[in-house]
VEXNULUM-791566 format. One record per atom (N, C-alpha, C): y, x, z; atom name; residue in one letter. Coordinates in steps of 0.2 Angstrom, whole numbers, plus 5000, padded with zeros to 4 digits. Each point is the difference from the previous one (the first is absolute). Example, Ala and Ser with C-alpha at 12.3 -4.5 7.8 and 13.67 -1.06 7.14 Angstrom:
2
<atom><c2>4972</c2><c1>5066</c1><c3>5039</c3><atome>N</atome><residu>A</residu></atom>
<atom><c2>5006</c2><c1>4996</c1><c3>5000</c3><atome>CA</atome><residu>A</residu></atom>
<atom><c2>5006</c2><c1>5004</c1><c3>5000</c3><atome>C</atome><residu>A</residu></atom>
<atom><c2>5005</c2><c1>4998</c1><c3>4996</c3><atome>N</atome><residu>S</residu></atom>
<atom><c2>5006</c2><c1>5004</c1><c3>5001</c3><atome>CA</atome><residu>S</residu></atom>
<atom><c2>5005</c2><c1>4996</c1><c3>5003</c3><atome>C</atome><residu>S</residu></atom>
//
This chain:
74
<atom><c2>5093</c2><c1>5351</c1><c3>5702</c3><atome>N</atome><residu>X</residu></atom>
<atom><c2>5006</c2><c1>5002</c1><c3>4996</c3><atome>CA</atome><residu>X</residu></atom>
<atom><c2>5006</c2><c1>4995</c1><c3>5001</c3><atome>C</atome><residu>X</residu></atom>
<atom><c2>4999</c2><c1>4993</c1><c3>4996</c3><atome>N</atome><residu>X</residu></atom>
<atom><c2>5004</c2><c1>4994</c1><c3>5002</c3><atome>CA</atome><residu>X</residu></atom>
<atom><c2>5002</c2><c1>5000</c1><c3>5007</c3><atome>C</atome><residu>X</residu></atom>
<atom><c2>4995</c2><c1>5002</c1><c3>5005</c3><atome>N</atome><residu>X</residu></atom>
<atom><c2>5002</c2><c1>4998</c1><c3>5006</c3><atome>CA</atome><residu>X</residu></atom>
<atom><c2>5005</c2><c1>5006</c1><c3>5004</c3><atome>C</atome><residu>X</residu></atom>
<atom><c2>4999</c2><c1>5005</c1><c3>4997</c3><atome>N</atome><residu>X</residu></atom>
<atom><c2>5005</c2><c1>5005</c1><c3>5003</c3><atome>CA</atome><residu>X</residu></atom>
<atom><c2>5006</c2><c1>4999</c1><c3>4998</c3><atome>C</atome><residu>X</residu></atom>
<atom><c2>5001</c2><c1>4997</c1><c3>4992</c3><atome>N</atome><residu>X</residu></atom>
<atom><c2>5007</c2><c1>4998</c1><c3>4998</c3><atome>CA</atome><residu>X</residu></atom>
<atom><c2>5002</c2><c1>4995</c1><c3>5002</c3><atome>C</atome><residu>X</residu></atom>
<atom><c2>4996</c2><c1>4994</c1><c3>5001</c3><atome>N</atome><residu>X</residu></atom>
<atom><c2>5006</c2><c1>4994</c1><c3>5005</c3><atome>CA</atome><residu>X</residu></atom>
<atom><c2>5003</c2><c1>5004</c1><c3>5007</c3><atome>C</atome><residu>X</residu></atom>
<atom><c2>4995</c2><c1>5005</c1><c3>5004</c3><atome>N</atome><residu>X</residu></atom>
<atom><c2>5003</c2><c1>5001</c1><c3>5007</c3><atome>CA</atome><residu>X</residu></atom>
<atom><c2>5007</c2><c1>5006</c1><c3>4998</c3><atome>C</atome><residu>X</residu></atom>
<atom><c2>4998</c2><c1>5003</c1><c3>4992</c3><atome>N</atome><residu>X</residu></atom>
<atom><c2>5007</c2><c1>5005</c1><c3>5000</c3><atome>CA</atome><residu>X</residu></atom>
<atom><c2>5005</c2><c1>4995</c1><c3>5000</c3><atome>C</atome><residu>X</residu></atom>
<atom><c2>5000</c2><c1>4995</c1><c3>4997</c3><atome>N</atome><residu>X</residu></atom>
<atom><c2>5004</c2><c1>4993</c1><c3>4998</c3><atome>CA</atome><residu>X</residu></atom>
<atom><c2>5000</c2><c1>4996</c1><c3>5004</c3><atome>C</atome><residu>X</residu></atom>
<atom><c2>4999</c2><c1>5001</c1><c3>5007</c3><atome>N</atome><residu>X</residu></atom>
<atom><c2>5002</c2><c1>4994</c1><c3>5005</c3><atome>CA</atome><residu>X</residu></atom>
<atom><c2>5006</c2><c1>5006</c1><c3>5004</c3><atome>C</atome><residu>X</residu></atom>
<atom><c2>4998</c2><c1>5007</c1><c3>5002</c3><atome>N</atome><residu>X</residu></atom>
<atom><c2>5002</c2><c1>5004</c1><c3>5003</c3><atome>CA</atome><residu>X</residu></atom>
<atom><c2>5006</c2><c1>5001</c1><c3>4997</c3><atome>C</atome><residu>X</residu></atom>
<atom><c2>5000</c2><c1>5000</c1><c3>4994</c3><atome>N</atome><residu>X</residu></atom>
<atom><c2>5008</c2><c1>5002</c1><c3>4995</c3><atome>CA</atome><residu>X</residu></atom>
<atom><c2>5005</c2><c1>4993</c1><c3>5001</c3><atome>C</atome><residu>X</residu></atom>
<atom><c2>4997</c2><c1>4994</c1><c3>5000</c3><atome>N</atome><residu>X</residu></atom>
<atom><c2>5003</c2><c1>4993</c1><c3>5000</c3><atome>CA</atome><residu>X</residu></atom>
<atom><c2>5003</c2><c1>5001</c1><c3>5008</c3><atome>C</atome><residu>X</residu></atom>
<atom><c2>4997</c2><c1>5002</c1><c3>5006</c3><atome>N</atome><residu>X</residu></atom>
<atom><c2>5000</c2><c1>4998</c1><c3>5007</c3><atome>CA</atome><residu>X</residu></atom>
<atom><c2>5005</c2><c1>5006</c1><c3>5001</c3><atome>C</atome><residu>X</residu></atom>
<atom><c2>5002</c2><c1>5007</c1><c3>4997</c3><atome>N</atome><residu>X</residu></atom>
<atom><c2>5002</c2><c1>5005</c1><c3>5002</c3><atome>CA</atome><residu>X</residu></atom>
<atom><c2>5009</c2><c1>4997</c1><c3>4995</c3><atome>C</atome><residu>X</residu></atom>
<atom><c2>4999</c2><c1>4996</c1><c3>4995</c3><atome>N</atome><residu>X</residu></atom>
<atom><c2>5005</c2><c1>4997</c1><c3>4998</c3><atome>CA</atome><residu>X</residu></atom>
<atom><c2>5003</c2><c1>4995</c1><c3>5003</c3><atome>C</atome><residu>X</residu></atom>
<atom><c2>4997</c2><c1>4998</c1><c3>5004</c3><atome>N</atome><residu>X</residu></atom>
<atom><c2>5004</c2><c1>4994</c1><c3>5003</c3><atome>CA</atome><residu>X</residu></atom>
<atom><c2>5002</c2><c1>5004</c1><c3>5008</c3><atome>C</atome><residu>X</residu></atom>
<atom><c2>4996</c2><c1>5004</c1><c3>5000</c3><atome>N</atome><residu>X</residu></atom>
<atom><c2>5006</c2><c1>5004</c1><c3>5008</c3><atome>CA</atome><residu>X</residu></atom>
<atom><c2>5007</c2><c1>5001</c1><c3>4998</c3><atome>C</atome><residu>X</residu></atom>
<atom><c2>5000</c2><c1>5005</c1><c3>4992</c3><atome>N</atome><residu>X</residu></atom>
<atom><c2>5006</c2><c1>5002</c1><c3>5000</c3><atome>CA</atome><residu>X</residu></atom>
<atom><c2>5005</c2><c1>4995</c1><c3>5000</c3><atome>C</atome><residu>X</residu></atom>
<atom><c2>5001</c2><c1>4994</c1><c3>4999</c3><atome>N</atome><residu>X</residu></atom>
<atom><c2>5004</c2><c1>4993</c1><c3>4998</c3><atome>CA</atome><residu>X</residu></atom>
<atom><c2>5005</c2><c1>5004</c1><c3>5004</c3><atome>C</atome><residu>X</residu></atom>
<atom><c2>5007</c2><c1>4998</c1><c3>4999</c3><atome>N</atome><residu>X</residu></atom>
<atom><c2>5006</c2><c1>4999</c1><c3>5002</c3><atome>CA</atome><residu>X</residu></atom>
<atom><c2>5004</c2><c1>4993</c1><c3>5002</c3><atome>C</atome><residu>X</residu></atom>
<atom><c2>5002</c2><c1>4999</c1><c3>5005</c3><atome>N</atome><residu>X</residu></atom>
<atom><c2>5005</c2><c1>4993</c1><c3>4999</c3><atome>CA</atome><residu>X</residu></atom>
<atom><c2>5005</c2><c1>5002</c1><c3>4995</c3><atome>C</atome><residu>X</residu></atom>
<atom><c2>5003</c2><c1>4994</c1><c3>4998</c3><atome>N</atome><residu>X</residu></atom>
<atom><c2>5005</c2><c1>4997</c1><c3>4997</c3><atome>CA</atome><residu>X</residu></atom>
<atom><c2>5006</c2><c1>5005</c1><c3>5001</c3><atome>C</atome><residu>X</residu></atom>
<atom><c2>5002</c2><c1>5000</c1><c3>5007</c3><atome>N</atome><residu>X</residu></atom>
<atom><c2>5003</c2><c1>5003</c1><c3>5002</c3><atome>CA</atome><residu>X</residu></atom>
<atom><c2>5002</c2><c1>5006</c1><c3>5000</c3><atome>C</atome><residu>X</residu></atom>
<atom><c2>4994</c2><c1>5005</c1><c3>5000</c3><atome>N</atome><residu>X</residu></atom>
<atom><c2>4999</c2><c1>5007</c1><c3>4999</c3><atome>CA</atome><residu>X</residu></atom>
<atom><c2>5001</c2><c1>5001</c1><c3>4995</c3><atome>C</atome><residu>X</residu></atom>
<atom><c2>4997</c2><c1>4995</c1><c3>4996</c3><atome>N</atome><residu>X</residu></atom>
<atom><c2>5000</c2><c1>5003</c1><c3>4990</c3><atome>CA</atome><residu>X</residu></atom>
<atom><c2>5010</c2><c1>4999</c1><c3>4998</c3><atome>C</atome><residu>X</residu></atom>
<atom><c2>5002</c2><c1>4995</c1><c3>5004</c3><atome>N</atome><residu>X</residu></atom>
<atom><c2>5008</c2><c1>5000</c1><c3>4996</c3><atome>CA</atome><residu>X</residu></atom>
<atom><c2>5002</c2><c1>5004</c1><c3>5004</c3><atome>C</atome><residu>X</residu></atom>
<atom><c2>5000</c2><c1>5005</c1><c3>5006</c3><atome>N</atome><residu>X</residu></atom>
<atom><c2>5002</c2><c1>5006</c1><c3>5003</c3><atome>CA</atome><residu>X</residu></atom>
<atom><c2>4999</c2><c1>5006</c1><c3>4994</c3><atome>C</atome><residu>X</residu></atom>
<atom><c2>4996</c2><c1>5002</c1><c3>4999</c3><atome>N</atome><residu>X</residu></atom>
<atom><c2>4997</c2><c1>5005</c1><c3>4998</c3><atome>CA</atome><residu>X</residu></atom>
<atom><c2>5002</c2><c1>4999</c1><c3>4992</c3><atome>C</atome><residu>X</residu></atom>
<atom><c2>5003</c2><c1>4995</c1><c3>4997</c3><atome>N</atome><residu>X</residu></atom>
<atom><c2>5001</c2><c1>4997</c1><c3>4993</c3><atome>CA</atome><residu>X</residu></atom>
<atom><c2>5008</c2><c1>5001</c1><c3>5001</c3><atome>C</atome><residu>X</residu></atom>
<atom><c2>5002</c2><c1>5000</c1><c3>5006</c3><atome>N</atome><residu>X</residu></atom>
<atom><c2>5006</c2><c1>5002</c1><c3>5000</c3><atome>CA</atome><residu>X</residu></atom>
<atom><c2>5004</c2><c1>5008</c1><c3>5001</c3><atome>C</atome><residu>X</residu></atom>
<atom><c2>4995</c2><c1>5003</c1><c3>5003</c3><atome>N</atome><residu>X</residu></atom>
<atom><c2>5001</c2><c1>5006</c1><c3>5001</c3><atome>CA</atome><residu>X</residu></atom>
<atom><c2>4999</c2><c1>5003</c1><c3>4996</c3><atome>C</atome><residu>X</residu></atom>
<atom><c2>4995</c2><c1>4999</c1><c3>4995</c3><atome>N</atome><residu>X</residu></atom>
<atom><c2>4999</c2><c1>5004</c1><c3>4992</c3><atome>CA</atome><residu>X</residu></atom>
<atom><c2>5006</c2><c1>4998</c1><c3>4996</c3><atome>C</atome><residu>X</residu></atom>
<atom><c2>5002</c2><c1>4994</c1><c3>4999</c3><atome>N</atome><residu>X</residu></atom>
<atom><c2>5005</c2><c1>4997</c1><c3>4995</c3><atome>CA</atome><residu>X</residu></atom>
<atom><c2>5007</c2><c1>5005</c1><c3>5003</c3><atome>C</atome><residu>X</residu></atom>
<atom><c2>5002</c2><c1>4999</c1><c3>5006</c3><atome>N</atome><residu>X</residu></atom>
<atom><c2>5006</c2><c1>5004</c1><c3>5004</c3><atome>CA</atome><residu>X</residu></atom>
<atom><c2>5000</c2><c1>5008</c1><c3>4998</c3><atome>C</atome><residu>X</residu></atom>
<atom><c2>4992</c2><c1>5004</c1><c3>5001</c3><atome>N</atome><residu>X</residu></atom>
<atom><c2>5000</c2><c1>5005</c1><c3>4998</c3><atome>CA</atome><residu>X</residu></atom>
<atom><c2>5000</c2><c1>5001</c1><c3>4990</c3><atome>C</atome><residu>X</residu></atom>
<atom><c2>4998</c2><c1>4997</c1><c3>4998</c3><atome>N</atome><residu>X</residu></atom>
<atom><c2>5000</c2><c1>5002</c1><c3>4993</c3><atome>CA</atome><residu>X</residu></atom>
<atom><c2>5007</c2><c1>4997</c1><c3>4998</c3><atome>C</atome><residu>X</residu></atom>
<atom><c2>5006</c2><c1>4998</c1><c3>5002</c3><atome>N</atome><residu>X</residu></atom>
<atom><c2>5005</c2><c1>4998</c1><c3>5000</c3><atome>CA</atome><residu>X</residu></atom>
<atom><c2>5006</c2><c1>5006</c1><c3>5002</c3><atome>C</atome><residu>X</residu></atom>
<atom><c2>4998</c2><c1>5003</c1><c3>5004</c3><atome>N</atome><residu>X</residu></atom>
<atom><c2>5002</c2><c1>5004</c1><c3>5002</c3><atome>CA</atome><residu>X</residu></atom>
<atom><c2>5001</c2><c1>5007</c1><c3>4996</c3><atome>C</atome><residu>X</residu></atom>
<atom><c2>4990</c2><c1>5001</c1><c3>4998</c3><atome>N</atome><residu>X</residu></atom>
<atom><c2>5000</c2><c1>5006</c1><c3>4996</c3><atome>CA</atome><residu>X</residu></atom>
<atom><c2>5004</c2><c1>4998</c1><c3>4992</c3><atome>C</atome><residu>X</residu></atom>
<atom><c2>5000</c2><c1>4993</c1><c3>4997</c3><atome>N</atome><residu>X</residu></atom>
<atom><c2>5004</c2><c1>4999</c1><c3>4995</c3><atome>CA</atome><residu>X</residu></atom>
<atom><c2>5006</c2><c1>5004</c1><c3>5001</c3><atome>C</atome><residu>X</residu></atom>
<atom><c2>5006</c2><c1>4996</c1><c3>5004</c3><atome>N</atome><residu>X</residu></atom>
<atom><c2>5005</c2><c1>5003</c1><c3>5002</c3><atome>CA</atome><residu>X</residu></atom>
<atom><c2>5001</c2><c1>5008</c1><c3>5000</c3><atome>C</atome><residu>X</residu></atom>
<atom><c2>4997</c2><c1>5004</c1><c3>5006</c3><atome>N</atome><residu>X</residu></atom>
<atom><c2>5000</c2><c1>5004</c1><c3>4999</c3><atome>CA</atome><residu>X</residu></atom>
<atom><c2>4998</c2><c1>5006</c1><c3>4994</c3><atome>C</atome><residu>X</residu></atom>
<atom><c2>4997</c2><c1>4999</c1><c3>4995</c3><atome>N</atome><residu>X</residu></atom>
<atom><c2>4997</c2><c1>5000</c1><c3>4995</c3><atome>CA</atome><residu>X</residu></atom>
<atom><c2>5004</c2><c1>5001</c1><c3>4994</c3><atome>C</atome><residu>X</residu></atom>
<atom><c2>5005</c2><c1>4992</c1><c3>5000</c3><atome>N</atome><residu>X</residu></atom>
<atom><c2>5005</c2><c1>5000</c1><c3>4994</c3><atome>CA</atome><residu>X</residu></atom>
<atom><c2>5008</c2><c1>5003</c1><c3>5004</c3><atome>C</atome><residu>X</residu></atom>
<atom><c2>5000</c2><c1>5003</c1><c3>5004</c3><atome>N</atome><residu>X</residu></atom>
<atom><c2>5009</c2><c1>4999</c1><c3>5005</c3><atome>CA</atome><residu>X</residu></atom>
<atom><c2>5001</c2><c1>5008</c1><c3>4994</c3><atome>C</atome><residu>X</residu></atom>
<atom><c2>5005</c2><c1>5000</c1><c3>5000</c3><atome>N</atome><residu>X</residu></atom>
<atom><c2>5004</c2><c1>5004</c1><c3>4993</c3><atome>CA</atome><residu>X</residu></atom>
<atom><c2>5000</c2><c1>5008</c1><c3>5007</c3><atome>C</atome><residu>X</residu></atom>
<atom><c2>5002</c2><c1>4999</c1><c3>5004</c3><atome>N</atome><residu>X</residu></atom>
<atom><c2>4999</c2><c1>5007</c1><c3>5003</c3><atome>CA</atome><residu>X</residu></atom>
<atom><c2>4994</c2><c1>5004</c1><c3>5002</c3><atome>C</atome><residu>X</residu></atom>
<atom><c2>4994</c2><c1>4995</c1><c3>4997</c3><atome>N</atome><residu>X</residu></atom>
<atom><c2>4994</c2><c1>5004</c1><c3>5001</c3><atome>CA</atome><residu>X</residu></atom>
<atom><c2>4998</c2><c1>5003</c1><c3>4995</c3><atome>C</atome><residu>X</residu></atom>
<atom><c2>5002</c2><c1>4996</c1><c3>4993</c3><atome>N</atome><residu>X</residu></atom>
<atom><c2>5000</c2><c1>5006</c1><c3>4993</c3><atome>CA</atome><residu>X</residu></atom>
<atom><c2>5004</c2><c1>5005</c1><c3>5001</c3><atome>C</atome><residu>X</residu></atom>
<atom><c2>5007</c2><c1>4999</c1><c3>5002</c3><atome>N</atome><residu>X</residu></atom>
<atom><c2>5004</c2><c1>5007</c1><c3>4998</c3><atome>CA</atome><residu>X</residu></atom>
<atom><c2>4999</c2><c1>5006</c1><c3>5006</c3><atome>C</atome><residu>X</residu></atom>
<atom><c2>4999</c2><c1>5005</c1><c3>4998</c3><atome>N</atome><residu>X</residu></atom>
<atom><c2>5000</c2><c1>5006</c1><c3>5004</c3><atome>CA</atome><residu>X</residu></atom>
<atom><c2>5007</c2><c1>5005</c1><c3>4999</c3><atome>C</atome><residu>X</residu></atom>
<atom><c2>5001</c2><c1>5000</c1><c3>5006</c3><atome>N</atome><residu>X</residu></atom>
<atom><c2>5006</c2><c1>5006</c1><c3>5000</c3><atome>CA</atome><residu>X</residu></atom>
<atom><c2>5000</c2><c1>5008</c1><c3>5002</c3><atome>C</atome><residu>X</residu></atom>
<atom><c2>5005</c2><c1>5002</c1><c3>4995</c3><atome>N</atome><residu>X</residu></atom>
<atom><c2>4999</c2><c1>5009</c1><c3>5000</c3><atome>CA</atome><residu>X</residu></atom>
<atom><c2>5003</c2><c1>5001</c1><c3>5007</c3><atome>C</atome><residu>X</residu></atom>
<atom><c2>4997</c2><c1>5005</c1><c3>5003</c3><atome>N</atome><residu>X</residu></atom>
<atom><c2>5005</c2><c1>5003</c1><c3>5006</c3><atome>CA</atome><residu>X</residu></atom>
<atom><c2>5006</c2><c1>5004</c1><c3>4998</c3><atome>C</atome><residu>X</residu></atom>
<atom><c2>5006</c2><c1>4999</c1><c3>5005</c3><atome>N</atome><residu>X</residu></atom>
<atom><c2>5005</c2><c1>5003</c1><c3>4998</c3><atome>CA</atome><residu>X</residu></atom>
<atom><c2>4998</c2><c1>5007</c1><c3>4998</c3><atome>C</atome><residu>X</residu></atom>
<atom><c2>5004</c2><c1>5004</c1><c3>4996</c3><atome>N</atome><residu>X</residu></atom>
<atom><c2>5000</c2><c1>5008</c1><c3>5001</c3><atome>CA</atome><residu>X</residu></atom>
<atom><c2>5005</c2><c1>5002</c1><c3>5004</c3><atome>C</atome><residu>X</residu></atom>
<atom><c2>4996</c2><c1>5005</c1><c3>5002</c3><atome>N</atome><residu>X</residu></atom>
<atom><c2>5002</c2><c1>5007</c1><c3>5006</c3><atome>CA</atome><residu>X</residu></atom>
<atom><c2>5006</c2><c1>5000</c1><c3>5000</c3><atome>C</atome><residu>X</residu></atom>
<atom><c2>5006</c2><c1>5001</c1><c3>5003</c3><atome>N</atome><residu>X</residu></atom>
<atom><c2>5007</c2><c1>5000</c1><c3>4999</c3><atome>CA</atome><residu>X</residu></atom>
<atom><c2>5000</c2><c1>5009</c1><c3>4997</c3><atome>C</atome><residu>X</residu></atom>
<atom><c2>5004</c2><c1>5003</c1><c3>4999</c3><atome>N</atome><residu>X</residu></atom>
<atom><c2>5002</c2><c1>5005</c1><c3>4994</c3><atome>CA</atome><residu>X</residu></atom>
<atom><c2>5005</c2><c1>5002</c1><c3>5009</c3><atome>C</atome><residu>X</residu></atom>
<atom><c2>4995</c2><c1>5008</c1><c3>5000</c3><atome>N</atome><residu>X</residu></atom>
<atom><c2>5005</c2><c1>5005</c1><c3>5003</c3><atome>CA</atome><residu>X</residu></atom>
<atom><c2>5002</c2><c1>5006</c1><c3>4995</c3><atome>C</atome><residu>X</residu></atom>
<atom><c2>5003</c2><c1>5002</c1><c3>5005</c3><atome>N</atome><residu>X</residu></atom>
<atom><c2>5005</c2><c1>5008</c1><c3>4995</c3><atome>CA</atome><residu>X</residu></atom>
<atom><c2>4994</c2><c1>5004</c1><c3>4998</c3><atome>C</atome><residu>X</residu></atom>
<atom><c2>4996</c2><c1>5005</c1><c3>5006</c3><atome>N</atome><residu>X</residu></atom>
<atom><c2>4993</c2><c1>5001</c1><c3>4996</c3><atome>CA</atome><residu>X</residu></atom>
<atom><c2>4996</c2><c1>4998</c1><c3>4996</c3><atome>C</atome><residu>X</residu></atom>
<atom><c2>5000</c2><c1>4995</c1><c3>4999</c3><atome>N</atome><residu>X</residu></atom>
<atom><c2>4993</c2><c1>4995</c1><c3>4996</c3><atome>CA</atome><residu>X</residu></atom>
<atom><c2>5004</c2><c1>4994</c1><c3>4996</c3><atome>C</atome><residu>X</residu></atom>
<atom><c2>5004</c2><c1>5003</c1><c3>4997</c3><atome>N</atome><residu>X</residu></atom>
<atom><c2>5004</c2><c1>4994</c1><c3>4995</c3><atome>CA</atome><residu>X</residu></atom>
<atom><c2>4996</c2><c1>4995</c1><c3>4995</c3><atome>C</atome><residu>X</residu></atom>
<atom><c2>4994</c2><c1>4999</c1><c3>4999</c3><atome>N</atome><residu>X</residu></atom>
<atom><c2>4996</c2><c1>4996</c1><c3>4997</c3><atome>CA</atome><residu>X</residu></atom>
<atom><c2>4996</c2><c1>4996</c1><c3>5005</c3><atome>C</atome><residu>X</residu></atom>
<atom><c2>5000</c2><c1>5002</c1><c3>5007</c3><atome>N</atome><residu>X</residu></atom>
<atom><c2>4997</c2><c1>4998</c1><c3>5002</c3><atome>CA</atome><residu>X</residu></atom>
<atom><c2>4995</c2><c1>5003</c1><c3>5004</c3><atome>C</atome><residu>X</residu></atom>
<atom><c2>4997</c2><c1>5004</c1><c3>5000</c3><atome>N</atome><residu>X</residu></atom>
<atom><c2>4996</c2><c1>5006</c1><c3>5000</c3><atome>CA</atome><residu>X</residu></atom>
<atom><c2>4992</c2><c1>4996</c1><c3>5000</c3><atome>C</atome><residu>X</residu></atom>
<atom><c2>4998</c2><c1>5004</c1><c3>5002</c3><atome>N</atome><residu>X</residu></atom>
<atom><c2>4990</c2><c1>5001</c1><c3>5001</c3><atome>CA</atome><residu>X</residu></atom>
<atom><c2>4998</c2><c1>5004</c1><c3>5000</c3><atome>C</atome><residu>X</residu></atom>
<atom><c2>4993</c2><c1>5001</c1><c3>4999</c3><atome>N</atome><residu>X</residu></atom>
<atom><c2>4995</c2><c1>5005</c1><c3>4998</c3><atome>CA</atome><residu>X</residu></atom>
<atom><c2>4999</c2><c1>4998</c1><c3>4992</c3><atome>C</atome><residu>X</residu></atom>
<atom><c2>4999</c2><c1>4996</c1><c3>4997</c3><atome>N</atome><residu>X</residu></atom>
<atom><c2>4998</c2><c1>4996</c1><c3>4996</c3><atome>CA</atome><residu>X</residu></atom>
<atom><c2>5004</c2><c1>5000</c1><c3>4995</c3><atome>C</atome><residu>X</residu></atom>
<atom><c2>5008</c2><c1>5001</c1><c3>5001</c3><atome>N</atome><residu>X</residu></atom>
<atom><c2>5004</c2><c1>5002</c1><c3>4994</c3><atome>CA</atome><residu>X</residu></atom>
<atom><c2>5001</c2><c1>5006</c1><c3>4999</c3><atome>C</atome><residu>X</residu></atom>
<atom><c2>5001</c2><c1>5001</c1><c3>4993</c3><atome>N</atome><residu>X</residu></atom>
<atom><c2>5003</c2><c1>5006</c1><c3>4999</c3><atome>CA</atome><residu>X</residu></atom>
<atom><c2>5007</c2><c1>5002</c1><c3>5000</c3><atome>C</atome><residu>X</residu></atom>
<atom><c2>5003</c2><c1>5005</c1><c3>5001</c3><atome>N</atome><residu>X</residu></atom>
<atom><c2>5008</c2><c1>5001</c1><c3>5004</c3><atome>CA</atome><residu>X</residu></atom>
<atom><c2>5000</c2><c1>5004</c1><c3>4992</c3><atome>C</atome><residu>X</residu></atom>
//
């Protein structure tokens, strides 16, 4: 039983050190998250993403002075 958990624990140790990263790659990728959750701030707080705007209304003909539809009543 011990021995089958050293070789789970050399396999986990040896599977962790593949995945290593340079230097390099980690301040790329630490950049690109920071730029992206930067971004999603921004867009997030900008004042024309809270307000929503009404569509104009229908311009007013001679037959249909309110506007018409099916939906209103005349």
């Amino acid at each position: 039983m011990e021995k089958k958990l050293q070789e789970i624990a050399k396999k986990e140790l040896n599977a962790l050190q593949e995945k290593k990263i340079s230097r390099k790659e980690a301040i790329k990728k630490t950049g690109y998250m920071a730029v992206s959750a930067a971004t999603m701030m921004i867009l997030l707080s900008s004042p024309s993403q809270a307000q929503t705007s009404q569509p104009a209304p229908p311009p007013c003909t001679p037959d249909k002075p309110n506007g018409g539809g099916p939906w209103k009543k005349r």
